[in-house]
mmCIF entry with sequence, helices, sheets and N, C-alpha, C, O atoms, coordinates in Angstrom:
data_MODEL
# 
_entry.id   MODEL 
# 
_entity.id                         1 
_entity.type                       polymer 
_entity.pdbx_number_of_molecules   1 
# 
_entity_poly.entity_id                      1 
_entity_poly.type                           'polypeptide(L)' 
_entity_poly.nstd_linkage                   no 
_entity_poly.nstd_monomer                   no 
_entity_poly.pdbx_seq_one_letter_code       
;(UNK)(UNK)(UNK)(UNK)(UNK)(UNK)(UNK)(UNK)(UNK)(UNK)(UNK)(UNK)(UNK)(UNK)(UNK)(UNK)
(UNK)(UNK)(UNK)(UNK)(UNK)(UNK)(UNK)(UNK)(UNK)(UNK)(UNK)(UNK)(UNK)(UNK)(UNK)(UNK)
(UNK)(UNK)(UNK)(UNK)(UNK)(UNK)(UNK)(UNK)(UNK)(UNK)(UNK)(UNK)
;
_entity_poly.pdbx_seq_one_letter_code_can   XXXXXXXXXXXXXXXXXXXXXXXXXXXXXXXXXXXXXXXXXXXX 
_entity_poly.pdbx_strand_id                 A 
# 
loop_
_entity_poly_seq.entity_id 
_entity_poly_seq.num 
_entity_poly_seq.mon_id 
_entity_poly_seq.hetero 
1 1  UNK n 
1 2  UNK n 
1 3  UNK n 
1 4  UNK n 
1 5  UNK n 
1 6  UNK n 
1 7  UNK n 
1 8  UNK n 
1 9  UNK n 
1 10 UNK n 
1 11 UNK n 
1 12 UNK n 
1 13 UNK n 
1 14 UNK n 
1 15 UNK n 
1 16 UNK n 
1 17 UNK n 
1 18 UNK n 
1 19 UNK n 
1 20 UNK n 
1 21 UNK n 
1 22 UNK n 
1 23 UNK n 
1 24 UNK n 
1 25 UNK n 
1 26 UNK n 
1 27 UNK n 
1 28 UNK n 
1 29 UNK n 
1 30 UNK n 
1 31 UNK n 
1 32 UNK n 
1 33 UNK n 
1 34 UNK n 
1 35 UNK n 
1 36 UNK n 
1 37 UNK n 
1 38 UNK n 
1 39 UNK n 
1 40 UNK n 
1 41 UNK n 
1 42 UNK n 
1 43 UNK n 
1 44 UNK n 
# 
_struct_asym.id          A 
_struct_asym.entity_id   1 
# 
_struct_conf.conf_type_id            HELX_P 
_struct_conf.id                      HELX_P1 
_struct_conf.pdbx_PDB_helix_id       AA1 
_struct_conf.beg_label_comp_id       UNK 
_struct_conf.beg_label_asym_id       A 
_struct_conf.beg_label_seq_id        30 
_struct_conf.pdbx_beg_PDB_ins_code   ? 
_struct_conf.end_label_comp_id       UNK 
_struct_conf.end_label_asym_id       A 
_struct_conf.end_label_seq_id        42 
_struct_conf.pdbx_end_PDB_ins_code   ? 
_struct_conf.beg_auth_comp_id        UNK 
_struct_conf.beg_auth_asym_id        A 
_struct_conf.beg_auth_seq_id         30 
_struct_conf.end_auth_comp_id        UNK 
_struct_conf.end_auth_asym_id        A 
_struct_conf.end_auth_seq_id         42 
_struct_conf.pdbx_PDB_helix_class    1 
_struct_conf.details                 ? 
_struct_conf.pdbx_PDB_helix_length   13 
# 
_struct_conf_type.id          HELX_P 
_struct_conf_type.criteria    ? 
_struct_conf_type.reference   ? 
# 
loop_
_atom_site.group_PDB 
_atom_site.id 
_atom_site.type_symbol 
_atom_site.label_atom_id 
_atom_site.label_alt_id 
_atom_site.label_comp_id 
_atom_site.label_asym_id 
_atom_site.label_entity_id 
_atom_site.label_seq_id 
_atom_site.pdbx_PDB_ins_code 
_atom_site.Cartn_x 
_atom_site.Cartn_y 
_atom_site.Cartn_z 
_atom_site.occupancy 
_atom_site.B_iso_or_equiv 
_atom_site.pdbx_formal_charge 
_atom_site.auth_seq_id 
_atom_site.auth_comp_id 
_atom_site.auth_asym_id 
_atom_site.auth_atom_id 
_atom_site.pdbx_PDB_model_num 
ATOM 1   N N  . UNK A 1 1  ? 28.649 26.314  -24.354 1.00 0.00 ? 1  UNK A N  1 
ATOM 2   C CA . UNK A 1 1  ? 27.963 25.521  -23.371 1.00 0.00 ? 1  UNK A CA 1 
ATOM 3   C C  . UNK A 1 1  ? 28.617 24.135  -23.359 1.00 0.00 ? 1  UNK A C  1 
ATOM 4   O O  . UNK A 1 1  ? 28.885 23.460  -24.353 1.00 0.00 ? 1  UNK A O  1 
ATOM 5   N N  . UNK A 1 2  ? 28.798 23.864  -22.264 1.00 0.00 ? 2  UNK A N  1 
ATOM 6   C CA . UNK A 1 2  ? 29.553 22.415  -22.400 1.00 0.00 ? 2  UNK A CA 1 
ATOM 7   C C  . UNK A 1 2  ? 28.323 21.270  -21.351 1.00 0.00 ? 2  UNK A C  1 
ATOM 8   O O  . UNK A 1 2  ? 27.822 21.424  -20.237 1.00 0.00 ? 2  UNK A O  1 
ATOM 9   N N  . UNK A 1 3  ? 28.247 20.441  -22.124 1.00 0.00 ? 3  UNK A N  1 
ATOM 10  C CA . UNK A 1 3  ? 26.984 19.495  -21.321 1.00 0.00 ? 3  UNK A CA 1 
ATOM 11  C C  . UNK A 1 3  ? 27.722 18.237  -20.560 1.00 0.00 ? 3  UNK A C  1 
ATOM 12  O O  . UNK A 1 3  ? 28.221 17.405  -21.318 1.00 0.00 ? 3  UNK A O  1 
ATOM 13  N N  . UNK A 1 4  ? 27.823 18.050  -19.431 1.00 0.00 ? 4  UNK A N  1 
ATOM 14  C CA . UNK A 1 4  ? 28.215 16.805  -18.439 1.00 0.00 ? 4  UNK A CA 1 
ATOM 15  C C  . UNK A 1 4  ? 27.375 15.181  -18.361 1.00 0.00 ? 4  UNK A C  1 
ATOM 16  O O  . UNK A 1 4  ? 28.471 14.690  -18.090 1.00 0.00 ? 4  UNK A O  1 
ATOM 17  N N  . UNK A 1 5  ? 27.109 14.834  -18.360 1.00 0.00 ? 5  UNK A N  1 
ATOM 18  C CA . UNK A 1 5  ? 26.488 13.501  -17.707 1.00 0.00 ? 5  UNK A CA 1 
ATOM 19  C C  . UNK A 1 5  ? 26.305 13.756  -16.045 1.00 0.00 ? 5  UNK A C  1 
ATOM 20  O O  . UNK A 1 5  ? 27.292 13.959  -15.337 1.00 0.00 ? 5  UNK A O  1 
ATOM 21  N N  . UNK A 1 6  ? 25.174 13.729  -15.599 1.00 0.00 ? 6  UNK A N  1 
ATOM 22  C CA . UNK A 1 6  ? 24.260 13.496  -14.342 1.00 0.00 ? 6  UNK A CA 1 
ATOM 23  C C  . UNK A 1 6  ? 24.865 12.261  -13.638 1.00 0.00 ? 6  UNK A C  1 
ATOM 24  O O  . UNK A 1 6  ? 24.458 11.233  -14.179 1.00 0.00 ? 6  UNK A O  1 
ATOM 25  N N  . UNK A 1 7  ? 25.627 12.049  -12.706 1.00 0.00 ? 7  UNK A N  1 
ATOM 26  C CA . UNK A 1 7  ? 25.770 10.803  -11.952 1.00 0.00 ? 7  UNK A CA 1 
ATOM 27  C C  . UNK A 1 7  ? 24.262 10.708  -12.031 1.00 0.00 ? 7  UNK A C  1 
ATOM 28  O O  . UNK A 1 7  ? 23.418 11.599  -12.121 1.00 0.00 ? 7  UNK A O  1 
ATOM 29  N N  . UNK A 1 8  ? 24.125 9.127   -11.960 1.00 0.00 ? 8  UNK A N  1 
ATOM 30  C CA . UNK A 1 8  ? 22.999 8.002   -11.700 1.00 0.00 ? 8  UNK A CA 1 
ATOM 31  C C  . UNK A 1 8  ? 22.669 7.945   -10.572 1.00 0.00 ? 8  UNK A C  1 
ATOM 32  O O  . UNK A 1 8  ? 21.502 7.800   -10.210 1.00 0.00 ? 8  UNK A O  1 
ATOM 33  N N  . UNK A 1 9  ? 23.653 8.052   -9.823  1.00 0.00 ? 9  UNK A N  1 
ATOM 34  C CA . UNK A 1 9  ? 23.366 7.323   -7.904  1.00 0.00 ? 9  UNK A CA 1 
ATOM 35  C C  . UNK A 1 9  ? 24.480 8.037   -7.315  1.00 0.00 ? 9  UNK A C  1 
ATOM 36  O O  . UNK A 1 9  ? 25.657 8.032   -7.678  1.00 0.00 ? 9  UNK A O  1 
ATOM 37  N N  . UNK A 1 10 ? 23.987 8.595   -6.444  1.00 0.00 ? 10 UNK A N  1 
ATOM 38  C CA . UNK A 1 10 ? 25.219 9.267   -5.199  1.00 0.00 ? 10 UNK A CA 1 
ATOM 39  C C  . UNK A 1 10 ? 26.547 8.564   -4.968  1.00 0.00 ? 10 UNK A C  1 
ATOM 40  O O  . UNK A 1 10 ? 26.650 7.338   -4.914  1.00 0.00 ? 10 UNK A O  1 
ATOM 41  N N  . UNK A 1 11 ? 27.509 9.378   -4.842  1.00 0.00 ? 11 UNK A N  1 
ATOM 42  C CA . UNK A 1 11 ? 28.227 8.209   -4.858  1.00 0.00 ? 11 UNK A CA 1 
ATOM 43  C C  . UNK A 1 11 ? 28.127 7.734   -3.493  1.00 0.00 ? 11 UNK A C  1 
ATOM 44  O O  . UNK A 1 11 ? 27.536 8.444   -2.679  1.00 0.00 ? 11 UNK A O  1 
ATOM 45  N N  . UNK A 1 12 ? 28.828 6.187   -2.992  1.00 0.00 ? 12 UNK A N  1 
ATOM 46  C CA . UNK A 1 12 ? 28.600 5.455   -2.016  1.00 0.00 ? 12 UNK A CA 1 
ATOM 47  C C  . UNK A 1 12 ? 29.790 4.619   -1.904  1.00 0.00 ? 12 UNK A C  1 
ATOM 48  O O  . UNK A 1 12 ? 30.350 4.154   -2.896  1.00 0.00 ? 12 UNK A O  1 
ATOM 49  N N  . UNK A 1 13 ? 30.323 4.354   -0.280  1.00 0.00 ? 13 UNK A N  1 
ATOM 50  C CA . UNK A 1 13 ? 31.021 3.664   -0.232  1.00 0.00 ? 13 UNK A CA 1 
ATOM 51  C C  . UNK A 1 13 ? 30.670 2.126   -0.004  1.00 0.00 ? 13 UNK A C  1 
ATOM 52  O O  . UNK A 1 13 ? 29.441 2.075   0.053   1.00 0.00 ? 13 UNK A O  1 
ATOM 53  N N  . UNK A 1 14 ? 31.146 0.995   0.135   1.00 0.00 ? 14 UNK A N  1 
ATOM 54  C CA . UNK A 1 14 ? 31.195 -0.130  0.164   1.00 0.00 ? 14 UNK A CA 1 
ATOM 55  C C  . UNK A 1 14 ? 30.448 -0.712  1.347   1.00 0.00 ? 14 UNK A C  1 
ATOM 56  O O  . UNK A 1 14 ? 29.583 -1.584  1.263   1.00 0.00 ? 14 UNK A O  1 
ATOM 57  N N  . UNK A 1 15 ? 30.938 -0.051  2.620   1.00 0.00 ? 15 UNK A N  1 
ATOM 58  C CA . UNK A 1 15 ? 30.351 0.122   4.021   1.00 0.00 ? 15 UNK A CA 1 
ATOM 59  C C  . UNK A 1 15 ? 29.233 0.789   4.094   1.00 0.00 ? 15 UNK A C  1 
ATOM 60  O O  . UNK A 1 15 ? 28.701 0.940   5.194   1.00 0.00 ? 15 UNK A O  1 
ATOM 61  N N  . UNK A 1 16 ? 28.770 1.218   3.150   1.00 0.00 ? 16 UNK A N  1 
ATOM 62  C CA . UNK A 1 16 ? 27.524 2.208   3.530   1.00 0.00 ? 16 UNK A CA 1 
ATOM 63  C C  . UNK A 1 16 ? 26.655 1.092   3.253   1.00 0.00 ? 16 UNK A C  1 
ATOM 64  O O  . UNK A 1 16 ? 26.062 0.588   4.207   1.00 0.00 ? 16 UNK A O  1 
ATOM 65  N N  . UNK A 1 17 ? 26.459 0.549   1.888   1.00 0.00 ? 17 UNK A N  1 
ATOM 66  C CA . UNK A 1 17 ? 25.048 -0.844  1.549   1.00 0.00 ? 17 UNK A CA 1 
ATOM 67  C C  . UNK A 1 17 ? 25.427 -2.166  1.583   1.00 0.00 ? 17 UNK A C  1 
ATOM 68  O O  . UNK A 1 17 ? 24.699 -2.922  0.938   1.00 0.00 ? 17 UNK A O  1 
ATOM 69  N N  . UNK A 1 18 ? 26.760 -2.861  2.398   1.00 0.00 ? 18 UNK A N  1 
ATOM 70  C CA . UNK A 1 18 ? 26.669 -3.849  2.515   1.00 0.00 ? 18 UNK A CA 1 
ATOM 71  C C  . UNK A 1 18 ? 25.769 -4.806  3.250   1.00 0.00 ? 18 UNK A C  1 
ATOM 72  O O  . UNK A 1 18 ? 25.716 -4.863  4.478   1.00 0.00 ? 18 UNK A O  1 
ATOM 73  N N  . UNK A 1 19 ? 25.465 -5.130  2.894   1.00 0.00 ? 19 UNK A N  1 
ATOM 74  C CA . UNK A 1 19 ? 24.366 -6.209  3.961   1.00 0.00 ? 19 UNK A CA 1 
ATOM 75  C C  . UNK A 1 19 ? 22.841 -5.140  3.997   1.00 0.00 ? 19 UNK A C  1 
ATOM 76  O O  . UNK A 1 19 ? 22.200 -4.865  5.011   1.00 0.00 ? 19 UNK A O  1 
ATOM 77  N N  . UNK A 1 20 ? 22.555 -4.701  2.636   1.00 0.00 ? 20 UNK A N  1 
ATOM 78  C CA . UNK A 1 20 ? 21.584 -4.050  3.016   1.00 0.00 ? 20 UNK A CA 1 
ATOM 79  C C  . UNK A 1 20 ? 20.130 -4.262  2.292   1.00 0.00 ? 20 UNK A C  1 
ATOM 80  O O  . UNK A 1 20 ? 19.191 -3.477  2.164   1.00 0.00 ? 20 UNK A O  1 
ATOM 81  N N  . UNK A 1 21 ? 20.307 -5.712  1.835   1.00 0.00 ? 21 UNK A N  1 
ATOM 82  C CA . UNK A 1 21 ? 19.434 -6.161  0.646   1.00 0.00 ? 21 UNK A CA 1 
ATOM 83  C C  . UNK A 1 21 ? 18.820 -6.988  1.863   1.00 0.00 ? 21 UNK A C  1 
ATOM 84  O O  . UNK A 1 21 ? 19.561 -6.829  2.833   1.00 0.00 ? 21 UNK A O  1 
ATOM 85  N N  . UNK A 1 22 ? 17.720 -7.828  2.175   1.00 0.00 ? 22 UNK A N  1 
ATOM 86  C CA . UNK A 1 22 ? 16.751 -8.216  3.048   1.00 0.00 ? 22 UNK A CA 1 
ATOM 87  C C  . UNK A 1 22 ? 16.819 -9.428  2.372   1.00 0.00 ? 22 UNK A C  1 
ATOM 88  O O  . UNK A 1 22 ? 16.542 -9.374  1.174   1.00 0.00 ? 22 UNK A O  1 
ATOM 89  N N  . UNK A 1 23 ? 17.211 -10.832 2.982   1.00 0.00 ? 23 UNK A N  1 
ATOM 90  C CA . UNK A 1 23 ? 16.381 -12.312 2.828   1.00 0.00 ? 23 UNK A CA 1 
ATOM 91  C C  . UNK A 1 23 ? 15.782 -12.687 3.393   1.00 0.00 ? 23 UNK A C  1 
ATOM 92  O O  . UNK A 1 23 ? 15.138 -11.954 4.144   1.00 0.00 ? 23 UNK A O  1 
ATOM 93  N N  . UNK A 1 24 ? 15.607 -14.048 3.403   1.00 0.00 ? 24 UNK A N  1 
ATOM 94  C CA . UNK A 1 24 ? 14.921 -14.918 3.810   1.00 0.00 ? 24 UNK A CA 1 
ATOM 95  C C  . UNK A 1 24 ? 14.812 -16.350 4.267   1.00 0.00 ? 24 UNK A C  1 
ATOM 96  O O  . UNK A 1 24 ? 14.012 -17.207 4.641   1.00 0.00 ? 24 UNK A O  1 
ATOM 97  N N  . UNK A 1 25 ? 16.279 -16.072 3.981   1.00 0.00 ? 25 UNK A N  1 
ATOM 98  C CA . UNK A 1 25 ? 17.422 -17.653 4.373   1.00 0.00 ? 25 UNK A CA 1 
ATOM 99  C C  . UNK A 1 25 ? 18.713 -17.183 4.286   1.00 0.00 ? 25 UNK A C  1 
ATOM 100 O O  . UNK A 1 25 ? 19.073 -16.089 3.853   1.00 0.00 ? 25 UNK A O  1 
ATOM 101 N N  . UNK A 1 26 ? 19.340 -18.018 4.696   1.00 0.00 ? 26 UNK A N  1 
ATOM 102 C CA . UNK A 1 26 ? 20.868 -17.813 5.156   1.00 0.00 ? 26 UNK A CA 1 
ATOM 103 C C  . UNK A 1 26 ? 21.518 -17.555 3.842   1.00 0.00 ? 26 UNK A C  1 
ATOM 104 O O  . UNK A 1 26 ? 20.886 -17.749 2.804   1.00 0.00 ? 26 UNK A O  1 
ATOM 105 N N  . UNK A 1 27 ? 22.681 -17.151 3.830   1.00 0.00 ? 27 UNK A N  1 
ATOM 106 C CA . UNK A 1 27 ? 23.484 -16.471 2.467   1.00 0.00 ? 27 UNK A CA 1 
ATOM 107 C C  . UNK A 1 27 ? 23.997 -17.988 2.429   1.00 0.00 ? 27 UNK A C  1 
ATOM 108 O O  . UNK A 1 27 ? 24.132 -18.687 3.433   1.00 0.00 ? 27 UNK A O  1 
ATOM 109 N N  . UNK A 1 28 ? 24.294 -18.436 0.956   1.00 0.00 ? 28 UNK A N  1 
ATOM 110 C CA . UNK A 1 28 ? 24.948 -19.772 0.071   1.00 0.00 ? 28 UNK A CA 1 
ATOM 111 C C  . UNK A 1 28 ? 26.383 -19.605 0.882   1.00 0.00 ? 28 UNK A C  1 
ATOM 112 O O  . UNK A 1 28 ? 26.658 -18.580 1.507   1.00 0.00 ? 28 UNK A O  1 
ATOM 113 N N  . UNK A 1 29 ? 27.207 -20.683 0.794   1.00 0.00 ? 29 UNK A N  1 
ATOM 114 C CA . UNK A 1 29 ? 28.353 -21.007 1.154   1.00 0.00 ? 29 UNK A CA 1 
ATOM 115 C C  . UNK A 1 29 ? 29.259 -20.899 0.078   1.00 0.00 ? 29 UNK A C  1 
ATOM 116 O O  . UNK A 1 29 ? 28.917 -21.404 -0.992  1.00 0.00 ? 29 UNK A O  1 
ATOM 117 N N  . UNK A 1 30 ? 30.198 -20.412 0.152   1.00 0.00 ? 30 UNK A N  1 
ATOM 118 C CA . UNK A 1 30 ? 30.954 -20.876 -1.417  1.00 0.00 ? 30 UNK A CA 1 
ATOM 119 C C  . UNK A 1 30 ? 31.240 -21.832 -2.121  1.00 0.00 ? 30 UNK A C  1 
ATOM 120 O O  . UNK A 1 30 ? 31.637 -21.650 -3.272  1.00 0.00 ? 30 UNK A O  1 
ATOM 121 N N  . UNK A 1 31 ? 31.066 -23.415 -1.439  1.00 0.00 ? 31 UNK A N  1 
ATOM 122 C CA . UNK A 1 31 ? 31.262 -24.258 -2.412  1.00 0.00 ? 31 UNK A CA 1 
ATOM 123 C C  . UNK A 1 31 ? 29.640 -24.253 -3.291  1.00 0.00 ? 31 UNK A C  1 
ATOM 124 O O  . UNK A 1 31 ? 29.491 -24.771 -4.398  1.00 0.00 ? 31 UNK A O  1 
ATOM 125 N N  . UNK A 1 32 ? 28.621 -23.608 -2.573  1.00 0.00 ? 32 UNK A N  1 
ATOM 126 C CA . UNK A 1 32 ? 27.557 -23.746 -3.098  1.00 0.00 ? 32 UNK A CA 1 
ATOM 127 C C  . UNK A 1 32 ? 27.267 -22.585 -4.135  1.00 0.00 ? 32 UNK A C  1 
ATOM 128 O O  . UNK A 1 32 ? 26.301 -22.612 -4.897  1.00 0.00 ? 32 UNK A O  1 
ATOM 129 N N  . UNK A 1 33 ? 28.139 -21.628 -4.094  1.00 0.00 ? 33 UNK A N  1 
ATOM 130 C CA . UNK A 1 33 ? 27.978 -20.741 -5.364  1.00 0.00 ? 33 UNK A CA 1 
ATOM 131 C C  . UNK A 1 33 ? 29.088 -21.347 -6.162  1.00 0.00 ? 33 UNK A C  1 
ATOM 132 O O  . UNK A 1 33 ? 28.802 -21.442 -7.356  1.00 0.00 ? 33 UNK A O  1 
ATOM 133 N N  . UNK A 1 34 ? 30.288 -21.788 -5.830  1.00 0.00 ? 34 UNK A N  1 
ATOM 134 C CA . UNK A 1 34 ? 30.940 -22.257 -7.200  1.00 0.00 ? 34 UNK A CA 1 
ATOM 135 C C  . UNK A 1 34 ? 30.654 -23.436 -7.721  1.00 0.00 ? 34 UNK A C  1 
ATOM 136 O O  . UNK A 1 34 ? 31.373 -23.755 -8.668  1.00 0.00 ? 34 UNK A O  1 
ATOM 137 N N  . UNK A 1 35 ? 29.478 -24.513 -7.271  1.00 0.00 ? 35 UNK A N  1 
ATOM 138 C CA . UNK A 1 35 ? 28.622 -25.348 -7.919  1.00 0.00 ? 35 UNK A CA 1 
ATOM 139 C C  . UNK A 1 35 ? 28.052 -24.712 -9.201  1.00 0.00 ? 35 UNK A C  1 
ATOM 140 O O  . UNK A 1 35 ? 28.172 -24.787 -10.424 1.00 0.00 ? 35 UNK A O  1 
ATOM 141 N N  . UNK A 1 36 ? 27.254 -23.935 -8.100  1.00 0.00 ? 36 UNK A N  1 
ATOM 142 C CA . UNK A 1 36 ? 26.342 -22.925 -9.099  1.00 0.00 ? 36 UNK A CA 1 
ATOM 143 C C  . UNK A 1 36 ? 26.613 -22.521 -10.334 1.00 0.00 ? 36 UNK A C  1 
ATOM 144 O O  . UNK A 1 36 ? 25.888 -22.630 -11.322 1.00 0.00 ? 36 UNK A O  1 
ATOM 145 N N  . UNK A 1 37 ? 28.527 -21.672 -10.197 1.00 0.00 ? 37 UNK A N  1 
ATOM 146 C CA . UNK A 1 37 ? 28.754 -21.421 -11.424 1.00 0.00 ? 37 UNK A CA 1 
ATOM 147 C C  . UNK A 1 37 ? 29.263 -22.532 -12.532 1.00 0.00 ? 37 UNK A C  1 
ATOM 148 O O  . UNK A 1 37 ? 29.339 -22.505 -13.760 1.00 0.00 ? 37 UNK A O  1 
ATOM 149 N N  . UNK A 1 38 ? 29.607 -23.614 -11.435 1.00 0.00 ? 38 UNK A N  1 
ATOM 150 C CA . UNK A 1 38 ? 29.556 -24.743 -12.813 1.00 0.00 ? 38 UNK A CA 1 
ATOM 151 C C  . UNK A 1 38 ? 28.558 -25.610 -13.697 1.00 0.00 ? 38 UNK A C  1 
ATOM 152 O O  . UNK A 1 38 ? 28.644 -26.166 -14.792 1.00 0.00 ? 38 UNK A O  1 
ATOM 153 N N  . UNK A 1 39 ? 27.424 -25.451 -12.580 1.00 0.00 ? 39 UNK A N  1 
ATOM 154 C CA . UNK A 1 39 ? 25.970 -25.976 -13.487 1.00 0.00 ? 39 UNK A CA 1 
ATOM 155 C C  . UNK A 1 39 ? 25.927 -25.326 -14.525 1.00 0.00 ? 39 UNK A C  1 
ATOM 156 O O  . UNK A 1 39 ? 25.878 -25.867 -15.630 1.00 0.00 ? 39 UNK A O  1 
ATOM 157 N N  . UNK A 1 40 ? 25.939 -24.028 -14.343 1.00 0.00 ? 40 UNK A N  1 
ATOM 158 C CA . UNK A 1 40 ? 25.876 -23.058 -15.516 1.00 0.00 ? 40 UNK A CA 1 
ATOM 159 C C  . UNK A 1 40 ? 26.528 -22.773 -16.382 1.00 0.00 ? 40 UNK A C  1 
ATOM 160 O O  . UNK A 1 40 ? 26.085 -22.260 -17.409 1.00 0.00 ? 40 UNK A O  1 
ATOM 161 N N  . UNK A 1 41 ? 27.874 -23.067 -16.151 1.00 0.00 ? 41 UNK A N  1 
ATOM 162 C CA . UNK A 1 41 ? 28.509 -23.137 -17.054 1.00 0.00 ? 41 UNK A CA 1 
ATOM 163 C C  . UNK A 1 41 ? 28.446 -24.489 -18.182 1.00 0.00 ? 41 UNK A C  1 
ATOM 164 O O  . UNK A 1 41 ? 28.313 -24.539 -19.405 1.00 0.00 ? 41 UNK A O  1 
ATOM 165 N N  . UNK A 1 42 ? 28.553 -25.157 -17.499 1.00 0.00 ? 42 UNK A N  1 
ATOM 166 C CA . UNK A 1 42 ? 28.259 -26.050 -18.063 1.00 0.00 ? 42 UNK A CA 1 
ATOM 167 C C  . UNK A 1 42 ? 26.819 -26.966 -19.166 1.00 0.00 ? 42 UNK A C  1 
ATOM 168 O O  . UNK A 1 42 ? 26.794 -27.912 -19.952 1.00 0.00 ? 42 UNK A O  1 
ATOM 169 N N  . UNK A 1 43 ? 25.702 -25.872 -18.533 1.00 0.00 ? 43 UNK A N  1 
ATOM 170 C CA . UNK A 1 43 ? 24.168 -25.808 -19.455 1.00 0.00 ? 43 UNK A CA 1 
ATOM 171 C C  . UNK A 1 43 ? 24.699 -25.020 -20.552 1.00 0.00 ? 43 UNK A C  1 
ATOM 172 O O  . UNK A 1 43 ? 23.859 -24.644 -21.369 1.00 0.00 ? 43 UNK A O  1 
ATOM 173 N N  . UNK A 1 44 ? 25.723 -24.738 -20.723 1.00 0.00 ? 44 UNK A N  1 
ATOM 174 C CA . UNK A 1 44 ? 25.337 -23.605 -22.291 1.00 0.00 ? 44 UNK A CA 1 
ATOM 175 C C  . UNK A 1 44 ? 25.873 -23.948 -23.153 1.00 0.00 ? 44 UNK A C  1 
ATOM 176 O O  . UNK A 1 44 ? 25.755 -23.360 -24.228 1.00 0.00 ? 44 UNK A O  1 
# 
């Protein structure tokens, strides 16, 4: 008997769930996420 691992999640392409999460304000700009990652980097 040989036992496999169960994929987790179907597989999916890139185009299938982009843009498929729901907000509530406009998506960050990039200088405003690479702020982001320097606050943080910088708290630790």
């Amino acid at each position: 008997m040989l036992l496999k691992p169960a994929p987790v999640f179907a597989a999916t392409r890139p185009e299938e769930v982009f843009g498929r999460l729901a907000r509530d304000r406009p998506p960050k700009s990039l200088a405003d996420m690479e702020a982001g990652v320097l606050a943080e980097a910088s708290s630790g």
